[in-house]
N, C-alpha and C positions, 0 to 999 in steps of 0.2 A: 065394335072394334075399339081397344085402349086408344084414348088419344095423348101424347106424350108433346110437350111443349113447353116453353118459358114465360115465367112472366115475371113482378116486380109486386111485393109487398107493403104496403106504407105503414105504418104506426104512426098515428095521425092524435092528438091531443087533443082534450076538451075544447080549447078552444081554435083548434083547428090548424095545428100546426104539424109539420110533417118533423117525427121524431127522428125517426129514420125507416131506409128505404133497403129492401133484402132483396136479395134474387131470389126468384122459385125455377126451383126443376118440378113440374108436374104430369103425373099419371092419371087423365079424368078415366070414369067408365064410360060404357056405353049405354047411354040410359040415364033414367036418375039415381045419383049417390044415393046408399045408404047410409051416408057421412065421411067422415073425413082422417086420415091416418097422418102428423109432421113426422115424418122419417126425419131423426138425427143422424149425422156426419161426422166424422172424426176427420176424415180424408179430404182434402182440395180438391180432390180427383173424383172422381164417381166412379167406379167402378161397373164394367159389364152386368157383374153378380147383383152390385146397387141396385144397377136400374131394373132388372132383372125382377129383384124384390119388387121395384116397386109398380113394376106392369101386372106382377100376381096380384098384389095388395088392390090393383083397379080392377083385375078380373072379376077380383071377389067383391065389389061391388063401389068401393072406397073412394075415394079421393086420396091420391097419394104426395103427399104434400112433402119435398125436401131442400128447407132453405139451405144458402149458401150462409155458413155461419164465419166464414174466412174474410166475408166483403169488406171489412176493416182493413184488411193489407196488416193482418197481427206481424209478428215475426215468425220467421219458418220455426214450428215445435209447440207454438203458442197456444192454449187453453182460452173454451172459449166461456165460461163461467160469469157469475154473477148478473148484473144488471145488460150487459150483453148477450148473454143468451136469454135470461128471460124478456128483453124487447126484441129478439131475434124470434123468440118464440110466437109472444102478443102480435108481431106483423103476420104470423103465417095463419095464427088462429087467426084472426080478422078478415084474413085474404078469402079464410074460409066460409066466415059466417057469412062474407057479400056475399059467395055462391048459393046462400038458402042453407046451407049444413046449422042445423039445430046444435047447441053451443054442446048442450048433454049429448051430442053424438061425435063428439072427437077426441080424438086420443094419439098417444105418442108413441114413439119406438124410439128406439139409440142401441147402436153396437161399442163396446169397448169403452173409451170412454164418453162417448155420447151418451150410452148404455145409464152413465151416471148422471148426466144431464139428465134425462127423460124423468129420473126417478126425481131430480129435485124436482123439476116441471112441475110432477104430479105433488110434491105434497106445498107446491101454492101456487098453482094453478087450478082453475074447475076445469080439467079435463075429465072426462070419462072413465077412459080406463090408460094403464100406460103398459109398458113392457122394453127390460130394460134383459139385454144381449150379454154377457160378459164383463159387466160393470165393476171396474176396481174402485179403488179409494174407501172401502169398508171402513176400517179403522184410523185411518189418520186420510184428513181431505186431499184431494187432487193438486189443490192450487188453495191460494187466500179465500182465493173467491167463491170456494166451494163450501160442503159442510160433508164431514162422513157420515158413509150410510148409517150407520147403524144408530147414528145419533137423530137424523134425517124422517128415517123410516117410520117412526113412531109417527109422525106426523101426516102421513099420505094421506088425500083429499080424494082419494080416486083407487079402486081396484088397479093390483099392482102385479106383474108375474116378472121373477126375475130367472133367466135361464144360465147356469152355469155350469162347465167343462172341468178340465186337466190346463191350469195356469201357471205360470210360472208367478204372477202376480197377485194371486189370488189363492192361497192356500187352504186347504177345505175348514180348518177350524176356526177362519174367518168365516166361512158360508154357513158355518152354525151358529156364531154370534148375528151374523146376518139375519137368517132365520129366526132367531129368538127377538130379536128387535121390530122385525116386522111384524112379529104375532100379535104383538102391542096395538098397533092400527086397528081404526076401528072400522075398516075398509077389506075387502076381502084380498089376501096376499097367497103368493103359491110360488116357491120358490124349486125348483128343479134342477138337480145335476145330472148329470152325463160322463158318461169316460172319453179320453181324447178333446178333439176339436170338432167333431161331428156337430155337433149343434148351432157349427156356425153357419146360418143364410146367407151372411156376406164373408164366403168359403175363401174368394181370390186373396181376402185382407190376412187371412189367416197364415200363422208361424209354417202352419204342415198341408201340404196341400190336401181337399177334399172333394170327395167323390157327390158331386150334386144331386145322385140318383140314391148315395148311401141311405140306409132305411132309415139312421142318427138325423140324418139334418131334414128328413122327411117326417121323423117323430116331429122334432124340436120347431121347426116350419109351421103343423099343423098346431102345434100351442098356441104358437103364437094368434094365428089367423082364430080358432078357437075362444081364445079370451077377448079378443074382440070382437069376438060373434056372440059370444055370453055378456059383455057388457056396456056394448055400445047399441044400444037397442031402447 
């Protein structure tokens, strides 16, 4: 049985200093990990759907890792980018490797704009593999703190799947410039669209509501889980 609980992150310095401290919401398996999945958040909230994901992601054998990337008390609308999420990110790796997770078997996800966080993660971080949900900011960055993808994307450090819809943010002739950016990488990339919102896992977040049983977010679900099964191994 999934065991689901909290706990507390540190990023702790050479010489032994607590950088800073993250909350975790965690999905163990039952059994020993296969390794380890940091679900990124856009949301303060968690979502049913969230958690939801993130009980599959331990079915399947994971550790489902999702910091609280808000614990700053940002401002409500706030972006959580640069040197903040990436030591948001280094606590939740870490939290992982104390569990025994081999560093080559973890990897990242983000919906929206986490979606965009996940992918910078991956191209400077050693994570595994990553997989980023409906990630905007293609052409011009999210925030200061950001970099756009397609400038970004050349640079990934890790097998990268980005899954993309029907956006009002995200117009398809960016998801081709997208695509030609990441061909560049010298990591293996696969980018996939979809029609509507069907391919979103985390359905409740979404503009139009979705049918969870739809065969769209059963496609798009099994990608995901898929490319982590393909490259966290």
């Amino acid at each position: 049985m999934v065991k689901s609980f909290t706990d507390s992150a540190h990023l702790v310095s050479a010489e032994g200093e607590v950088l800073v401290e993250v909350p975790l919401t965690i999905c163990a398996p039952d059994g020993a990990a296969r390794g380890g999945i940091v679900v990124l958040h856009e949301s303060r909230e968690l979502t049913d759907a969230f958690r939801e994901l993130l009980v599959m992601l331990s079915d399947d054998g994971w550790f489902a890792v999702a910091p609280n990337l808000f614990h700053r008390d940002q401002d409500p609308g706030a972006e959580v980018f640069g040197s903040d999420l990436f030591e948001d990110f280094d606590a939740a790796w870490q939290w992982l490797t104390e569990q025994g997770v081999p560093r080559d078997l973890i990897g990242v996800l983000g919906f929206d704009d986490a979606g965009t966080a996940a992918a910078l993660v991956a191209t400077d971080r050693p994570v595994g593999a990553a997989v980023s949900v409906a990630a905007p900011g293609i052409l011009e960055p999210l925030t200061t703190d950001a970099e756009a993808l397609v400038t970004a994307l050349p640079s990934l450090k890790a097998p990268w799947l980005g899954l993309y819809g029907e956006d009002e943010r995200i117009p398809s002739e960016q998801i081709e410039q997208l695509q030609d950016a990441a061909a560049t990488a010298s990591v293996a990339v696969l980018v996939v669209q979809y029609t509507g919102y069907g391919h979103r896992a985390d359905y409740e977040n979404s503009a139009v509501p979705i049918d969870p049983d739809d065969d769209t977010i059963i496609h798009a679900r099994s990608r995901i889980f898929d490319w982590f099964n393909s490259h966290l191994r």
